[in-house]
mmCIF file as gemmi writes it, N, C-alpha and C atoms, coordinates in Angstrom:
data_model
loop_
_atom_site.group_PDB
_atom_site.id
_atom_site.type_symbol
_atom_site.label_atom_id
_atom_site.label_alt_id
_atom_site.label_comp_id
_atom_site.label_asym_id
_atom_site.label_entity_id
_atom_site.label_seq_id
_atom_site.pdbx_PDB_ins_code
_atom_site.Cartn_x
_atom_site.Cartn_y
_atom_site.Cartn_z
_atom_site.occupancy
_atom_site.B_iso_or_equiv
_atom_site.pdbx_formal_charge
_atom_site.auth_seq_id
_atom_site.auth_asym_id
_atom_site.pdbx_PDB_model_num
ATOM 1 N N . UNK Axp A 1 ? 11.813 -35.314 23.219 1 0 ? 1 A 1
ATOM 2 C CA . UNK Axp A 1 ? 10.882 -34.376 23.828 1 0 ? 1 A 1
ATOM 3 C C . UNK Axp A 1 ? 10.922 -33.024 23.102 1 0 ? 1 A 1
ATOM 4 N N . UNK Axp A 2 ? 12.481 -32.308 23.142 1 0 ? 2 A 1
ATOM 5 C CA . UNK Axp A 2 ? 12.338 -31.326 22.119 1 0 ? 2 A 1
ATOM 6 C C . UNK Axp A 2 ? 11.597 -31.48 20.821 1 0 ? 2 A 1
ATOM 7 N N . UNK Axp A 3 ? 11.971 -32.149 19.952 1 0 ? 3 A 1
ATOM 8 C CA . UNK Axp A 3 ? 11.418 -32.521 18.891 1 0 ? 3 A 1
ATOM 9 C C . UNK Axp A 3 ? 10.228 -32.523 18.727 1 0 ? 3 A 1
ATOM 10 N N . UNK Axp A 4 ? 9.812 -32.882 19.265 1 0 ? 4 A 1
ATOM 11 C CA . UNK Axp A 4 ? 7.973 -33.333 19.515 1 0 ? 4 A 1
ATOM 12 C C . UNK Axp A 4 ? 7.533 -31.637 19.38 1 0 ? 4 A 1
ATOM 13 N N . UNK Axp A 5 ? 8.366 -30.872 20.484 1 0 ? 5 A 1
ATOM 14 C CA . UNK Axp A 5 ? 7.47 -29.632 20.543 1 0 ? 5 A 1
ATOM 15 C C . UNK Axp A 5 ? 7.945 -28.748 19.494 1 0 ? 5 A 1
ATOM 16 N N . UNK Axp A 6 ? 8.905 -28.875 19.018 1 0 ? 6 A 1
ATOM 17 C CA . UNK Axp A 6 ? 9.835 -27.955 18.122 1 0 ? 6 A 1
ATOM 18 C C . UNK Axp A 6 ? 8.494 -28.671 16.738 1 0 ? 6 A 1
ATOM 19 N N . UNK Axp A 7 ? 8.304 -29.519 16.787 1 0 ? 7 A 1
ATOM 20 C CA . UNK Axp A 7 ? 7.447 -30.657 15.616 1 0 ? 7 A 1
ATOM 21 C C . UNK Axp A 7 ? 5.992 -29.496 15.528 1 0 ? 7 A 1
ATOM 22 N N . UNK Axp A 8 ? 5.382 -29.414 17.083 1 0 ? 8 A 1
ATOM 23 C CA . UNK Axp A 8 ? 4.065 -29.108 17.023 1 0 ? 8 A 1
ATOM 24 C C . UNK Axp A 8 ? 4.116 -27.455 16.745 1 0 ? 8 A 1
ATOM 25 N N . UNK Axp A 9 ? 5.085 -26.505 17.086 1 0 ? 9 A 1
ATOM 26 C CA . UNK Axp A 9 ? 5.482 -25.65 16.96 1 0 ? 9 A 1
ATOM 27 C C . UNK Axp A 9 ? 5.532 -25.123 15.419 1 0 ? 9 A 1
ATOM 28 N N . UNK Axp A 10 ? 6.01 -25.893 14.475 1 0 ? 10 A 1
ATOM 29 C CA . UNK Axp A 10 ? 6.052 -25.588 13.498 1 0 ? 10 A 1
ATOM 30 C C . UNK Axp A 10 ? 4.651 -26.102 12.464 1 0 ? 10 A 1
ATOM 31 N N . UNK Axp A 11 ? 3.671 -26.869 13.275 1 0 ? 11 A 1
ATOM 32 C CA . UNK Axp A 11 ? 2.752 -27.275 12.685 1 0 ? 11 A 1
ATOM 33 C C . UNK Axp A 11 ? 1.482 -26.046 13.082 1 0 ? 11 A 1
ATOM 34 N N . UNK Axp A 12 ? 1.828 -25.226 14.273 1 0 ? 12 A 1
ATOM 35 C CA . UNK Axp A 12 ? 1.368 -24.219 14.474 1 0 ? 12 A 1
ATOM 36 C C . UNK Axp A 12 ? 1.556 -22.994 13.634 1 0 ? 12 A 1
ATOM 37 N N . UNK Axp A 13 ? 2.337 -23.037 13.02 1 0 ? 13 A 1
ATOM 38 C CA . UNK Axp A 13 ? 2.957 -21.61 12.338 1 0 ? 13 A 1
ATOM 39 C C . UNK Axp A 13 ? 2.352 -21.949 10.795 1 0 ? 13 A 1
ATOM 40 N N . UNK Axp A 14 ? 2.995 -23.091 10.339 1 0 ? 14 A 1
ATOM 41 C CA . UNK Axp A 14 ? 2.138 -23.61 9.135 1 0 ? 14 A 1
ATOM 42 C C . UNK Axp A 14 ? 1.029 -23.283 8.718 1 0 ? 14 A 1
ATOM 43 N N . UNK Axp A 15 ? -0.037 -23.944 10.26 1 0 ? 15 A 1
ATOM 44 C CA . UNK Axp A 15 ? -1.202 -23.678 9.951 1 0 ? 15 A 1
ATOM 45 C C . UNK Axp A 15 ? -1.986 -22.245 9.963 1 0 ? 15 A 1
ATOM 46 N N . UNK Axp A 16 ? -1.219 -21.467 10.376 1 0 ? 16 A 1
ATOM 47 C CA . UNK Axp A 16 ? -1.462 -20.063 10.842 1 0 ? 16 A 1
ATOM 48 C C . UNK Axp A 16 ? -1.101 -19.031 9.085 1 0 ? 16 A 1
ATOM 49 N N . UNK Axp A 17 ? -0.19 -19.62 8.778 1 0 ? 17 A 1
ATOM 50 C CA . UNK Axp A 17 ? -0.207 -19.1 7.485 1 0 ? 17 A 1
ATOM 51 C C . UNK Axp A 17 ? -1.256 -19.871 5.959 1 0 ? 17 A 1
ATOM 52 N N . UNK Axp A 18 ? -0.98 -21.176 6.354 1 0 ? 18 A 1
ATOM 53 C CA . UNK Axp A 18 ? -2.016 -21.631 5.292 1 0 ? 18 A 1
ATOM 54 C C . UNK Axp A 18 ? -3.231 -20.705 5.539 1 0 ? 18 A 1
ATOM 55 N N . UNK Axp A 19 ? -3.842 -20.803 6.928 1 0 ? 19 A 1
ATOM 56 C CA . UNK Axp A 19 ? -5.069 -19.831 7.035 1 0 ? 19 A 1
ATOM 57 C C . UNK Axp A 19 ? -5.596 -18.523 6.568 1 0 ? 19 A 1
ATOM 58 N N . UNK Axp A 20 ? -4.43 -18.136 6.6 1 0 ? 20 A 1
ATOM 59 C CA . UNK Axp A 20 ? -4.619 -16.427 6.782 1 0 ? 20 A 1
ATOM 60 C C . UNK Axp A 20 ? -4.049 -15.875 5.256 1 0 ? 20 A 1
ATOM 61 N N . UNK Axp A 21 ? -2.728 -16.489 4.717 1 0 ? 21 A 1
ATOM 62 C CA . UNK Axp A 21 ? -2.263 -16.27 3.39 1 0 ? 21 A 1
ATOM 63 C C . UNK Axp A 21 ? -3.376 -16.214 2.358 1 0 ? 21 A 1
ATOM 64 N N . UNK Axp A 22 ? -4.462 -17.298 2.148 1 0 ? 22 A 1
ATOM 65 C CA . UNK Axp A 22 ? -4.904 -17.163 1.068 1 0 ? 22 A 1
ATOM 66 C C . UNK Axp A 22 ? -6.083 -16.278 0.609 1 0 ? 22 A 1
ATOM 67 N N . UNK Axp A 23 ? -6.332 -15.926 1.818 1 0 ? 23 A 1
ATOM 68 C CA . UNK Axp A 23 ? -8.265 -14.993 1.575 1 0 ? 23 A 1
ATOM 69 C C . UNK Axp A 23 ? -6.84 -13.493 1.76 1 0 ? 23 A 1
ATOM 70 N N . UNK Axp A 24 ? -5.949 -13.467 2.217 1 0 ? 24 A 1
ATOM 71 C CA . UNK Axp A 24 ? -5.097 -11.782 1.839 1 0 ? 24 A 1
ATOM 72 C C . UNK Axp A 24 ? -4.348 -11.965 -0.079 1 0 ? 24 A 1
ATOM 73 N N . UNK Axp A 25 ? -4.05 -13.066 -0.231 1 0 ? 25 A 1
ATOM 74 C CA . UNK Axp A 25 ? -3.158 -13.054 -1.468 1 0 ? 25 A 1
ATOM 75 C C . UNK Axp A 25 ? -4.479 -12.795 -2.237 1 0 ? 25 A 1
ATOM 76 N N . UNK Axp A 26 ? -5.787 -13.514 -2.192 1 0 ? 26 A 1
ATOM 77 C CA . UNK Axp A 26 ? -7.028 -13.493 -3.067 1 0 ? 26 A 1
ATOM 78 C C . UNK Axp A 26 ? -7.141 -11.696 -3.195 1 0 ? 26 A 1
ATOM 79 N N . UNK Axp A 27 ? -7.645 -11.269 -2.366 1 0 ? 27 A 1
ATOM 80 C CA . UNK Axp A 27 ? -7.669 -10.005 -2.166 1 0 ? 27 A 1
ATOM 81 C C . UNK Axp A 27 ? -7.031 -9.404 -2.792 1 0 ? 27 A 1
ATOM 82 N N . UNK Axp A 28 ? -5.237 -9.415 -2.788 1 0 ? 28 A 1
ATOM 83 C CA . UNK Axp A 28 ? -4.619 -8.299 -3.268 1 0 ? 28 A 1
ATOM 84 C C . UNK Axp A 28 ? -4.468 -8.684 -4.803 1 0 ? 28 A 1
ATOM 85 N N . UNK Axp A 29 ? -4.915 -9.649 -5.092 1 0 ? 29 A 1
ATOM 86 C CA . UNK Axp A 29 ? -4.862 -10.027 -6.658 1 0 ? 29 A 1
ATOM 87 C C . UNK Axp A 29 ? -6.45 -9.627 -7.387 1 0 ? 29 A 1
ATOM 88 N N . UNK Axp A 30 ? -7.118 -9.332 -6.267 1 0 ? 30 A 1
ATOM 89 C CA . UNK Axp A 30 ? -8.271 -9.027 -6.914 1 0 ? 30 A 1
ATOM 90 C C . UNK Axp A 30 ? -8.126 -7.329 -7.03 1 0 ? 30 A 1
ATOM 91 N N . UNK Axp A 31 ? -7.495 -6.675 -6.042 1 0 ? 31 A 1
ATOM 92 C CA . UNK Axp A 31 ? -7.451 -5.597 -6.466 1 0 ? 31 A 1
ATOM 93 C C . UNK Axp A 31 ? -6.926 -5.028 -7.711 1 0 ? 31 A 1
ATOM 94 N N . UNK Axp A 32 ? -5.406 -5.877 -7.705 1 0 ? 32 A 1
ATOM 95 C CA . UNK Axp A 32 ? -4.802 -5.414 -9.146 1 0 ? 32 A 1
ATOM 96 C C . UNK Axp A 32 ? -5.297 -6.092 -9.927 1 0 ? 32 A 1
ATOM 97 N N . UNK Axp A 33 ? -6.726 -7.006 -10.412 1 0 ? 33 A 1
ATOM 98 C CA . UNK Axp A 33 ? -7.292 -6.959 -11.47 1 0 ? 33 A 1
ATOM 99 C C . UNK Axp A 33 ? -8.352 -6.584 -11.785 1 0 ? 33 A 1
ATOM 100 N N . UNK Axp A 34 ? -8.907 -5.202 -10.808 1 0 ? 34 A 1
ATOM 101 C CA . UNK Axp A 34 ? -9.714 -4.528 -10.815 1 0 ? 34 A 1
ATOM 102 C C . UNK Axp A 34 ? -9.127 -3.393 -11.05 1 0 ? 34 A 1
ATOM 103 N N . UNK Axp A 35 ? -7.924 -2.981 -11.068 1 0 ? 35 A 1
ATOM 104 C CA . UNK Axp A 35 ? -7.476 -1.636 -11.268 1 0 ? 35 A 1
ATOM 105 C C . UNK Axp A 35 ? -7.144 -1.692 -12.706 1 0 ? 35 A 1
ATOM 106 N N . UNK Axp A 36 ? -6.238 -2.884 -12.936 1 0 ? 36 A 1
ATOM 107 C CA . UNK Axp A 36 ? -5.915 -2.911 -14.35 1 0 ? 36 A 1
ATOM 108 C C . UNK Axp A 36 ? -6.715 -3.382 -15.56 1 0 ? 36 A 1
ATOM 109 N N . UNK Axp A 37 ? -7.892 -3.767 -15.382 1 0 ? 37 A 1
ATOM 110 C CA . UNK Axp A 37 ? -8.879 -4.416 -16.091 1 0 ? 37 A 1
ATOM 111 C C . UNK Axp A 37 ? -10.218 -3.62 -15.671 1 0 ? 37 A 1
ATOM 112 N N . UNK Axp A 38 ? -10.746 -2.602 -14.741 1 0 ? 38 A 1
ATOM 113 C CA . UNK Axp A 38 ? -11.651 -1.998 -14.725 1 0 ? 38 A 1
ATOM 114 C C . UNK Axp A 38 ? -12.455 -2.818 -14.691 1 0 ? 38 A 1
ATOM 115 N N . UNK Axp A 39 ? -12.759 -3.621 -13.585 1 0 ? 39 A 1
ATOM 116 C CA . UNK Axp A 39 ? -13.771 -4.585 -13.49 1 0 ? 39 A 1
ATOM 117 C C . UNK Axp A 39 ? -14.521 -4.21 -12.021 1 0 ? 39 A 1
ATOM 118 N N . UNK Axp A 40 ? -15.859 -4.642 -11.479 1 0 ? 40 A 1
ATOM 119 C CA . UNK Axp A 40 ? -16.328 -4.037 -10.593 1 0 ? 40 A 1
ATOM 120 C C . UNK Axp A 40 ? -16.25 -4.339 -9.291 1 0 ? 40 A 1
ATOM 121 N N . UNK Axp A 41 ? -16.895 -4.041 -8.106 1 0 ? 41 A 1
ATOM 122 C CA . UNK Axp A 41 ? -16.181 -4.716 -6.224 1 0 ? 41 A 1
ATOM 123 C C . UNK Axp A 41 ? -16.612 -6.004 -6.48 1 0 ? 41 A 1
ATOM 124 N N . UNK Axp A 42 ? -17.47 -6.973 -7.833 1 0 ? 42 A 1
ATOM 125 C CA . UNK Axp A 42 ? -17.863 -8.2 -7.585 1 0 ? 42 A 1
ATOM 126 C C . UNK Axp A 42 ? -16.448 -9.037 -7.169 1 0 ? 42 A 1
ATOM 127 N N . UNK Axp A 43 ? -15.388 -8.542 -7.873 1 0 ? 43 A 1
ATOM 128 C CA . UNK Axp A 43 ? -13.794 -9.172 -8.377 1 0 ? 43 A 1
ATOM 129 C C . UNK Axp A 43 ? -13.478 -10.087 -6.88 1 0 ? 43 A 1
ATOM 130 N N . UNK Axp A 44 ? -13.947 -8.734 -5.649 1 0 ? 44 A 1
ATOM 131 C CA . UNK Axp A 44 ? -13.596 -8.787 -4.429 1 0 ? 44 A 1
ATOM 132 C C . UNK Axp A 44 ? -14.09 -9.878 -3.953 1 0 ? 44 A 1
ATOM 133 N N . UNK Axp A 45 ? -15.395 -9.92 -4.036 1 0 ? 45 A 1
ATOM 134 C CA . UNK Axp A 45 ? -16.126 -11.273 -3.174 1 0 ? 45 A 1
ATOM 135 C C . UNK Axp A 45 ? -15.981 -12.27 -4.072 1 0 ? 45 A 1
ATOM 136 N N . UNK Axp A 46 ? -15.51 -12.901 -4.906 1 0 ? 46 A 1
ATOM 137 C CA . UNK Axp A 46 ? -15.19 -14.195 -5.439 1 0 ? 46 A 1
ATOM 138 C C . UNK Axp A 46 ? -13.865 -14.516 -5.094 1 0 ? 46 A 1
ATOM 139 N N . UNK Axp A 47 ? -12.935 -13.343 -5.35 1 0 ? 47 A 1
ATOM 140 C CA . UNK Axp A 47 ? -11.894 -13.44 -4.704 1 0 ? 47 A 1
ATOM 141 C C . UNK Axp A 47 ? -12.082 -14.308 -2.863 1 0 ? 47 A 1
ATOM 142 N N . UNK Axp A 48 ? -12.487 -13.798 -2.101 1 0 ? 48 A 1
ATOM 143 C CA . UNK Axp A 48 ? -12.835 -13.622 -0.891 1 0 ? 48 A 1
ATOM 144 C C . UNK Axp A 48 ? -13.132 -14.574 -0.862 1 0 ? 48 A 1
ATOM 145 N N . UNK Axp A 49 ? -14.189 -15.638 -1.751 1 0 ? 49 A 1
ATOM 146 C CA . UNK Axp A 49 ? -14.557 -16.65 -1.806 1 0 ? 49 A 1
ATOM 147 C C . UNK Axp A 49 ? -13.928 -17.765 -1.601 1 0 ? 49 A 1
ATOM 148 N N . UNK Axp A 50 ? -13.17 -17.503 -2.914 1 0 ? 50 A 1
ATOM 149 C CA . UNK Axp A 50 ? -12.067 -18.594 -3.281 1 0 ? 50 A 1
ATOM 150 C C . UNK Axp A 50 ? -10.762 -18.636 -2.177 1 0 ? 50 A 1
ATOM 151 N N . UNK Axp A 51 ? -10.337 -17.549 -1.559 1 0 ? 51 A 1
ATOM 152 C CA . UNK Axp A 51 ? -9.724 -17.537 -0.464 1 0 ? 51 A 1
ATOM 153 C C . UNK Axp A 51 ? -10.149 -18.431 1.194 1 0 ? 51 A 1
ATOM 154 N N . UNK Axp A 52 ? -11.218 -18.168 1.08 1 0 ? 52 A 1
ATOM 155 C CA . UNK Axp A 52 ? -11.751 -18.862 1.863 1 0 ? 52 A 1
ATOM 156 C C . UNK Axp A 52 ? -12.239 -19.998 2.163 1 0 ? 52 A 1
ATOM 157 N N . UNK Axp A 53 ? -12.299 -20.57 0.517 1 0 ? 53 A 1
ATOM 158 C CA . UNK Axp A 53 ? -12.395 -21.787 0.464 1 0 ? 53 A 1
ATOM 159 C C . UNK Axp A 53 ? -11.113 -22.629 0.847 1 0 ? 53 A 1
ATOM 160 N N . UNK Axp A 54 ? -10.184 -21.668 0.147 1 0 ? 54 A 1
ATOM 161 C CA . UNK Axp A 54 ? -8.551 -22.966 0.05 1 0 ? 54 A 1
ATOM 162 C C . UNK Axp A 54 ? -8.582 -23.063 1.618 1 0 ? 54 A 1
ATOM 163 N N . UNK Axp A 55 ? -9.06 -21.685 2.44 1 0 ? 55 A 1
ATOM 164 C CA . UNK Axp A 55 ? -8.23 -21.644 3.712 1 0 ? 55 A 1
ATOM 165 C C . UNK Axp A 55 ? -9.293 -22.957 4.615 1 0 ? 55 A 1
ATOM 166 N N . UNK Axp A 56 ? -10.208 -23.032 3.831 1 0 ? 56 A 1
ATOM 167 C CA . UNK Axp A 56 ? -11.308 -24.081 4.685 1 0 ? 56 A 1
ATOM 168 C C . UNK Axp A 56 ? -10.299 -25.375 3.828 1 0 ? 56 A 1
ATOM 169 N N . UNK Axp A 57 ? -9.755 -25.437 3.227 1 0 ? 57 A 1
ATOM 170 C CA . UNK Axp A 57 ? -9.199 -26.994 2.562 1 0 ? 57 A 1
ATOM 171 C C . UNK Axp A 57 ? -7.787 -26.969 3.262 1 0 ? 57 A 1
ATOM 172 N N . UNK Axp A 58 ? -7.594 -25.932 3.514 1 0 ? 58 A 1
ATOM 173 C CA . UNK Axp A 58 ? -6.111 -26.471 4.47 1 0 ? 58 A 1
ATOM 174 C C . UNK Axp A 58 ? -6.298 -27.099 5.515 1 0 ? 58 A 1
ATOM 175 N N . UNK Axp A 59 ? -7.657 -26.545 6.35 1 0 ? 59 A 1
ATOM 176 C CA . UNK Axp A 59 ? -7.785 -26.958 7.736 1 0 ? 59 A 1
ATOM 177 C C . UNK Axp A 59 ? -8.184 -28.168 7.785 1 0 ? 59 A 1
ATOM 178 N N . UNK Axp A 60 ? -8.975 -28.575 6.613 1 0 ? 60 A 1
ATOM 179 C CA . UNK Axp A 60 ? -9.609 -29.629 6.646 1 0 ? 60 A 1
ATOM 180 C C . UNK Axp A 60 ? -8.184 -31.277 6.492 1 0 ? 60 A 1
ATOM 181 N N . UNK Axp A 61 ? -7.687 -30.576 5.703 1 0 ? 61 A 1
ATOM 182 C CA . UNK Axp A 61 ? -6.41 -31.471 5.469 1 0 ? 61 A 1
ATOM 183 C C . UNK Axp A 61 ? -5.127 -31.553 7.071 1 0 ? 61 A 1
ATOM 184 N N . UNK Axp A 62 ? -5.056 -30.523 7.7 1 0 ? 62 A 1
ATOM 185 C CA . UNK Axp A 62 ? -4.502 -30.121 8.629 1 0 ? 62 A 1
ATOM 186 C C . UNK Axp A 62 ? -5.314 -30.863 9.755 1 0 ? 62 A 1
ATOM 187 N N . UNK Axp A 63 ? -5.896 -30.882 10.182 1 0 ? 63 A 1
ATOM 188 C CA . UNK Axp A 63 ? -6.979 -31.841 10.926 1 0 ? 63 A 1
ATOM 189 C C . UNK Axp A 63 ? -6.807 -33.349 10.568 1 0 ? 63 A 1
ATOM 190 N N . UNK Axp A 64 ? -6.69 -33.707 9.281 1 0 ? 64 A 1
ATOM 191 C CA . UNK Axp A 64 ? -6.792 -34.782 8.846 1 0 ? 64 A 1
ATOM 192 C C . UNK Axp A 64 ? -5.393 -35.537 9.2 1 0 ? 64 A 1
ATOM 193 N N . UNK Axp A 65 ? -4.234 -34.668 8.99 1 0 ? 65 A 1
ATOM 194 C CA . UNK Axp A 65 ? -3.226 -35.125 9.112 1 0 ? 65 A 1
ATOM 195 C C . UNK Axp A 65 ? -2.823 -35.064 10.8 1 0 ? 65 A 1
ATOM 196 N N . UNK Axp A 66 ? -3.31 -33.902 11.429 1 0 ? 66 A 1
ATOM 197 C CA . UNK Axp A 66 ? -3.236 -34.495 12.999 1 0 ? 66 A 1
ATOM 198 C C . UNK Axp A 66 ? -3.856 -35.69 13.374 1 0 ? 66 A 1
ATOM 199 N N . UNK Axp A 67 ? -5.011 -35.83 12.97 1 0 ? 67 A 1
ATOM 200 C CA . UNK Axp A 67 ? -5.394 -37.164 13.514 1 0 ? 67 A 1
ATOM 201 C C . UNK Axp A 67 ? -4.706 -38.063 13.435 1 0 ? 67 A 1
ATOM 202 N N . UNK Axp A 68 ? -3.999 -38.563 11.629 1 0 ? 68 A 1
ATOM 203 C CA . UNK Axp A 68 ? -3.58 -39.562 11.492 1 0 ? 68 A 1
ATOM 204 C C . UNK Axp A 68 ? -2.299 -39.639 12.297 1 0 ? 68 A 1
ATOM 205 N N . UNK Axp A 69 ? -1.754 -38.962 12.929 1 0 ? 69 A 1
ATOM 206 C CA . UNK Axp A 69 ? -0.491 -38.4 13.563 1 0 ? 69 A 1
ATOM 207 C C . UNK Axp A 69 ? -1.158 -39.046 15.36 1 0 ? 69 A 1
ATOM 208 N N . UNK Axp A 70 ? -2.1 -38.806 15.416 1 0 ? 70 A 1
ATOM 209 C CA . UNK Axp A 70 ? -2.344 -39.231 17.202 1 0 ? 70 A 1
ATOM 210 C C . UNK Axp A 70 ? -2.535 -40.89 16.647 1 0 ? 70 A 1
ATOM 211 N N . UNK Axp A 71 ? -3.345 -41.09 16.04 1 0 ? 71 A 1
ATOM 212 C CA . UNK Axp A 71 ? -3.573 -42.437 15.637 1 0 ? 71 A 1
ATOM 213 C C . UNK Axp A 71 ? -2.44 -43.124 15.946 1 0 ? 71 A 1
ATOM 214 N N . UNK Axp A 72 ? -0.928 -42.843 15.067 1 0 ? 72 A 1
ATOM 215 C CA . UNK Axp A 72 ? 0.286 -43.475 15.018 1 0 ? 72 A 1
ATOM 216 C C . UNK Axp A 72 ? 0.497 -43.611 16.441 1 0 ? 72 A 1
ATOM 217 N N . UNK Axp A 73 ? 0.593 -42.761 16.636 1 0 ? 73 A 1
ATOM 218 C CA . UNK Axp A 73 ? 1.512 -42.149 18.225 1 0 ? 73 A 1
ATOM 219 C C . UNK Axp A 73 ? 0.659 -43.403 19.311 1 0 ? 73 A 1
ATOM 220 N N . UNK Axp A 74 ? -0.727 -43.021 18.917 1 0 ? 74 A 1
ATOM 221 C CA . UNK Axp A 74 ? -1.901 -44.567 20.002 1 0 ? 74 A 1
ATOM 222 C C . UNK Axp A 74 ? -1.703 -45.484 19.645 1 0 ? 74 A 1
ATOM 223 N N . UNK Axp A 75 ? -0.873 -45.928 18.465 1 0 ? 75 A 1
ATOM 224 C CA . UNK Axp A 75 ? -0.603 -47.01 17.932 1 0 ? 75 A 1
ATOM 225 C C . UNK Axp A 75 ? 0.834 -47.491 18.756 1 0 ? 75 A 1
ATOM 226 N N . UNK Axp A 76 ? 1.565 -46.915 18.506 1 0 ? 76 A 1
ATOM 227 C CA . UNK Axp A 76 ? 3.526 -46.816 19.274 1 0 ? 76 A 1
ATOM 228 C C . UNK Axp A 76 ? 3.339 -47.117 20.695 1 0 ? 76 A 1
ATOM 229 N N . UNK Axp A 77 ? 2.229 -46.621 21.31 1 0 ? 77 A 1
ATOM 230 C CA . UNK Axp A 77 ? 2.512 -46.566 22.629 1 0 ? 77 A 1
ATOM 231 C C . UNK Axp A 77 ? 1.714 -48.325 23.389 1 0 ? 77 A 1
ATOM 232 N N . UNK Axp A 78 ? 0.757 -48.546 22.313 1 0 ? 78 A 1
ATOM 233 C CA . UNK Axp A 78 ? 0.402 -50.021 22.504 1 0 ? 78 A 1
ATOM 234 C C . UNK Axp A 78 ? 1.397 -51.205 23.038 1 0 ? 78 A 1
């Protein structure tokens, strides 16, 4: 029983950082290659982009892998 929640607990935190880590790391890498390369606010929104994409491919994978996870579990309890 612990396990299970200590399990979902950490699949919560996971997903909370896959989310949120990559459109902030995009960002702060776009800044320092706009400061050091003198390039223009476009840097920002591709950045932003690409952040947002990974964070849409985590969820999508994160979803994917809960399911297959209830699946098992509807499977065990058969």
């Amino acid at each position: 029983m612990w396990l299970s929640v200590l399990k979902y607990l950490a699949w919560v935190g996971q997903l909370g950082l896959s989310l949120v880590l990559p459109p902030v790391l995009s960002l702060w890498a776009a800044a320092w290659v706009r400061t050091h390369f003198e390039l223009g606010g476009w840097v920002f929104v591709v950045a932003l982009a690409a952040g947002l994409l990974t964070s849409a491919r985590s969820l999508s994978r994160f979803l994917r892998m809960v399911q297959k996870e209830a699946e098992q579990e509807h499977e065990r309890r058969k």
